[in-house]
N, C-alpha and C positions, 0 to 999 in steps of 0.2 A: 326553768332548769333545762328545760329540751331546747329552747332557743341557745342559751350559752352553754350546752355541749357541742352544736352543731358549730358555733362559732370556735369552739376551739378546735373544733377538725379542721374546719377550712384554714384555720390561723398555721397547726401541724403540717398541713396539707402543703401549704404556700410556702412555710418556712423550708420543708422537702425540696421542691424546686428552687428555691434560692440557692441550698445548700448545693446541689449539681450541677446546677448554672455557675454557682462559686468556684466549684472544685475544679470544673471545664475552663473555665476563667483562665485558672491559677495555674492549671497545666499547661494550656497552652501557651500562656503568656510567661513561664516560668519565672515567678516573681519570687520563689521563697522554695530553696533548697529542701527536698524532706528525705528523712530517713525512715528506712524503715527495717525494723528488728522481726526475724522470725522465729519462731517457739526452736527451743534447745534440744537437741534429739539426746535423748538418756540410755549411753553404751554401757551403762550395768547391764548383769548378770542376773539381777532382782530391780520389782519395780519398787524399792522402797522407800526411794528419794525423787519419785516419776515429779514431785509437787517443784522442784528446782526447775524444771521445763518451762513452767510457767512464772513464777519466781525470778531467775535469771533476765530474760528480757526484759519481765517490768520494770526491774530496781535496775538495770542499763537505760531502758527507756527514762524512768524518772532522773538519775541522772545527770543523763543529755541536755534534757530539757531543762535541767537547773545552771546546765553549765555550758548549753551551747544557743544559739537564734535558730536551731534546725527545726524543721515542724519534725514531729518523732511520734510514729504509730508503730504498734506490733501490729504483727500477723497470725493467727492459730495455724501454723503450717511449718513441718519441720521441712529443711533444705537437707541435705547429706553435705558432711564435711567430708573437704580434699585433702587426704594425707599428702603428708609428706612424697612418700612413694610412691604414690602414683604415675603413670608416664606419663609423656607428653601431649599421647592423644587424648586421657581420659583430663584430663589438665583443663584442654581446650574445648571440650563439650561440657565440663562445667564451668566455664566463664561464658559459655552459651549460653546455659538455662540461666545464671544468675541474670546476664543479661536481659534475656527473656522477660524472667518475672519481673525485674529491676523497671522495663519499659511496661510493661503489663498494669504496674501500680503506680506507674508516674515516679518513681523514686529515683533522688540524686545519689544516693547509697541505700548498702543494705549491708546489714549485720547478721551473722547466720553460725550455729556451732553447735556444739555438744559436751558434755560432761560425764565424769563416771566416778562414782564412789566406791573405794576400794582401799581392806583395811583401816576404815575411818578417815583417810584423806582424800578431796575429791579435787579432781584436775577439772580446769574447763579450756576449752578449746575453742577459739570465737574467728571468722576469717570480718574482713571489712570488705567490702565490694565498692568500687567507684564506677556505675554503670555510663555513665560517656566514654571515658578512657578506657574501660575494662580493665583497669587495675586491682588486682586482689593480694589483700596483706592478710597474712595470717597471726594471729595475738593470744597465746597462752599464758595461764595461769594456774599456780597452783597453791594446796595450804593443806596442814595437817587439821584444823579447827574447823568443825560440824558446826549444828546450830546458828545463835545469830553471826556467830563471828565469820560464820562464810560469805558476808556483805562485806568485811575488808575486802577479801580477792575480787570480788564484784567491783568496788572500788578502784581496784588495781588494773582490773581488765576494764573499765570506762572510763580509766584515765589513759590508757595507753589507746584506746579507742579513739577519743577525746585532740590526744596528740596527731594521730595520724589525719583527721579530721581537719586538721588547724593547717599542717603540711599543703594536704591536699586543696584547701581552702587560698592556701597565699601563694602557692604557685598557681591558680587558677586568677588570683586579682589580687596581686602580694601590695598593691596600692590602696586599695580598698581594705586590707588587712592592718596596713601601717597607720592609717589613718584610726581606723576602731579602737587599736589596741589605746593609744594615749587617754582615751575618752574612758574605757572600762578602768583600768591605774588610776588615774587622776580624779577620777570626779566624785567632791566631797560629798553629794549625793545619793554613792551607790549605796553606801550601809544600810540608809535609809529603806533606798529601793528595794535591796536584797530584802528586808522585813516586809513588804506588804505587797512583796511580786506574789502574782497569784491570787491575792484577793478579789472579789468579787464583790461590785457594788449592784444594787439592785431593789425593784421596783414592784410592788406584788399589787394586783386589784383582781375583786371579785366577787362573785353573788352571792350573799349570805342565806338561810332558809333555816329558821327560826324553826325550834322544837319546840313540846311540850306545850306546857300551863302559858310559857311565855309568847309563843305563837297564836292565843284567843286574846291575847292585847298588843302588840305590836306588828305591826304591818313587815314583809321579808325587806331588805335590805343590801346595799352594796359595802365593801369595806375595803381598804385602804392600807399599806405596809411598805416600809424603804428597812433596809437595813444593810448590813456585810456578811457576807460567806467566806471562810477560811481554811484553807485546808491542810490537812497536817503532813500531809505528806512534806509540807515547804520548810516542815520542820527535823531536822535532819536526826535527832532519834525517836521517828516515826518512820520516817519516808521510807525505810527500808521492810514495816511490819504491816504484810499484807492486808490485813483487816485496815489498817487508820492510814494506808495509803489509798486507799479509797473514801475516804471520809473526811468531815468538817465540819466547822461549828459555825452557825449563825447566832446572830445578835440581828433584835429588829424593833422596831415602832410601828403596832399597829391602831388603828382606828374604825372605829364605824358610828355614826347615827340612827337610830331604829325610833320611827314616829305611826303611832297610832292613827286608824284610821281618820277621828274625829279631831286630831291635834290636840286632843284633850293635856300632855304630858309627852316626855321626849327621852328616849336614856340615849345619855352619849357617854361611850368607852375609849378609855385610848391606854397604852400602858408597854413594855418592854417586855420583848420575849427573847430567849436564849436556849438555842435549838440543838440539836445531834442530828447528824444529814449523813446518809450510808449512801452513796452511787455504785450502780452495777451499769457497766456500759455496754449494748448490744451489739455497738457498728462503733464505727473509728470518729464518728461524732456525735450518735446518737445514744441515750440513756435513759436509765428509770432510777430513780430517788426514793427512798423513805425518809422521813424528818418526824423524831418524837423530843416535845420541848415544851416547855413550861416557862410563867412571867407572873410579875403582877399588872393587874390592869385596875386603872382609877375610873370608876361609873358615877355618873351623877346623873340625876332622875328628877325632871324637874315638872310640876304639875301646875297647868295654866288657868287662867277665869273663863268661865264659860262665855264665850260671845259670838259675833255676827262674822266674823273675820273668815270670810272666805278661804285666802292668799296661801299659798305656802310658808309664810312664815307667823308662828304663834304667836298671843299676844305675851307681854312681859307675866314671867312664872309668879306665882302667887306663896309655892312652897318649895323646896330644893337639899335633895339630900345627895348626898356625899359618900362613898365608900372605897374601900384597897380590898380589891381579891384577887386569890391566885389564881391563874390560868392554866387550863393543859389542851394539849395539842400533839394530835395525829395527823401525819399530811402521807399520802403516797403522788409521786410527779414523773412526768414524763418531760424530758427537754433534748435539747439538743446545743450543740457549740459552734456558734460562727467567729472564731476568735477575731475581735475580743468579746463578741457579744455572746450572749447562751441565754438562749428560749425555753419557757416551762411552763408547764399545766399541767394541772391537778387538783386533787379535792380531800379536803382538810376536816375532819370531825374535833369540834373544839368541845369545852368546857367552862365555865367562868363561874367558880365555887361561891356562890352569894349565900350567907348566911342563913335565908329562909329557904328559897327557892333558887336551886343552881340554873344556869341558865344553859340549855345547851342549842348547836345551831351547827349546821353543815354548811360549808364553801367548796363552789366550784370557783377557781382563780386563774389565772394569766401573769406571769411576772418575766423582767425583762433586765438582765444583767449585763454588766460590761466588765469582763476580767484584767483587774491593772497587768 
């Protein structure tokens, strides 16, 4: 166990410098436009809608991301929005600092504003920043309707966002723009696409450690998992409800072998499991996961003739039984996102409900994702 904890540090460790070495890469070679959205300053009176601050950016950021190629991170950092009135010199010490921060975080834009509730209607106020040019558009919005329906005007303020983005986009390579657009219109394949963007394919291995009764007859073991992660934010009445825009559902095939010291007998498991995945994200790539899921899994337990047979492999079984039990499954994980890849570890407390004797067994694991 001490061994494959230390391998997964260093695996963490290594994937960390990738990620900075990536990021240094990608700035300086400026392959891939990013935006970036900072938290909404709340010019109420009361803090009783402070939770729109946070709110706001995300479901802009999500979005973007559904509807534009920009890389799209927030920030926890409110900017001050430039009224209207303001003169001209306080004008241009704020295209300064947006500049500023805009070069600070490597950003091709920045999205930045405020909102205020008042009488049950709430205005939002959002500026665009184009930090090469120093161009700044300002884009409001407003609506009498609280609750979820205040994701319309969210809508309305990231499609107007969306617009200026597209402007800004084809006057920078209006050839590059003419050419995409026929491809996105035309192609009998986006529908497709549009359903399974996001998805996550992915490859799970790792050290099994047999509990109980069943640890004084089977020897600890390694085990095996591929399956899809989905997230529902891709689904457009979730993506807006802050809980399940962080969230998704796995489907997987796992397997393992577990052979006695003597090869007297062998149980081999394999069977389908169907997960719930909550992510909390720490940094602009990095995260921590929970996953609570349940499957059936088919065990077959097969008992061999006593003989000389050295070899790793037992002689043909002499008895073989057969069973369907359910599974349950706690996982907590740490990863990280190289898109399109994303790196994970973590350690899983399982269950496999056998009729006489449940079987239970801890995983410390490594799995290895490529996001379509």
């Amino acid at each position: 166990m001490r061994k494959f904890a230390i391998i997964s540090l260093v695996m963490i460790i290594a994937s960390l410098a990738s990620a900075i070495k990536s990021e240094g890469e990608e700035r300086g070679n400026g392959r891939k436009d990013s935006i970036i959205i900072f938290k909404f300053k709340d010019t109420g009176k009361t803090d009783e809608y402070s939770y729109y601050s946070y709110i706001i950016p995300d479901s802009i950021a999500v979005e973007l991301k559904n509807r534009t190629t920009y890389d799209v991170r927030t920030h926890l950092v409110t900017i001050p929005y430039l009224h209207a009135d303001e003169n001209a010199k306080k004008e241009q010490e704020h295209i300064l600092y947006l500049s500023r921060k805009g070069t600070e975080l490597a950003a091709e834009y920045t999205i930045s504003g405020s909102f205020e509730v008042k009488d049950n209607k709430i205005h939002i106020k959002s500026q665009l920043f184009h930090v090469p040019t120093q161009k700044l558009l300002k884009i409001e919005g407003a609506s009498n309707e609280m609750g979820v329906l205040i994701f319309t005007l969210i809508d309305t303020v990231t499609e107007k966002i969306n617009t200026e983005l597209t402007k800004i986009a084809k006057s920078k390579s209006e050839k590059k723009a003419e050419e995409a657009q026929p491809m996105a219109t035309t192609s009998p394949f986006l529908p497709a696409y549009r359903i399974i963007e996001g998805a996550t394919l992915y490859g799970e291995h790792g050290n099994m450690y047999l509990r109980g009764s069943w640890s004084d007859i089977y020897n600890d073991t390694t085990h095996y998992a591929a399956g899809v992660r989905y997230g529902f934010s891709n689904l457009s009445r979730f993506k807006h409800v802050p809980f399940f825009a962080h969230s998704a559902m796995s489907l997987s095939y796992h397997h393992f072998i577990a052979l006695p010291g003597n090869m007297s007998s062998s149980l081999t498991v394999s069977g389908g499991v169907l997960g719930f995945i909550y992510e909390y994200h720490i940094f602009e790539k990095f995260f921590f996961s929970g996953e609570i899921a349940t499957g059936l899994m088919v065990s077959t337990i097969r008992v061999y003739a006593n003989s000389t047979n050295d070899g790793p492999t037992p002689m043909p079984a002499v008895e073989e039984k057969d069973s369907i039990d359910p599974l349950f499954r706690l996982a907590l994980m740490a990863g990280m996102e190289l898109h399109p890849l994303v790196f994970c570890t973590g350690v899983s407390a399982n269950t496999i409900f056998y009729s006489d004797e449940p079987l239970d067994y801890l995983s410390l694991f490594f799995s290895l994702g490529f996001r379509l």
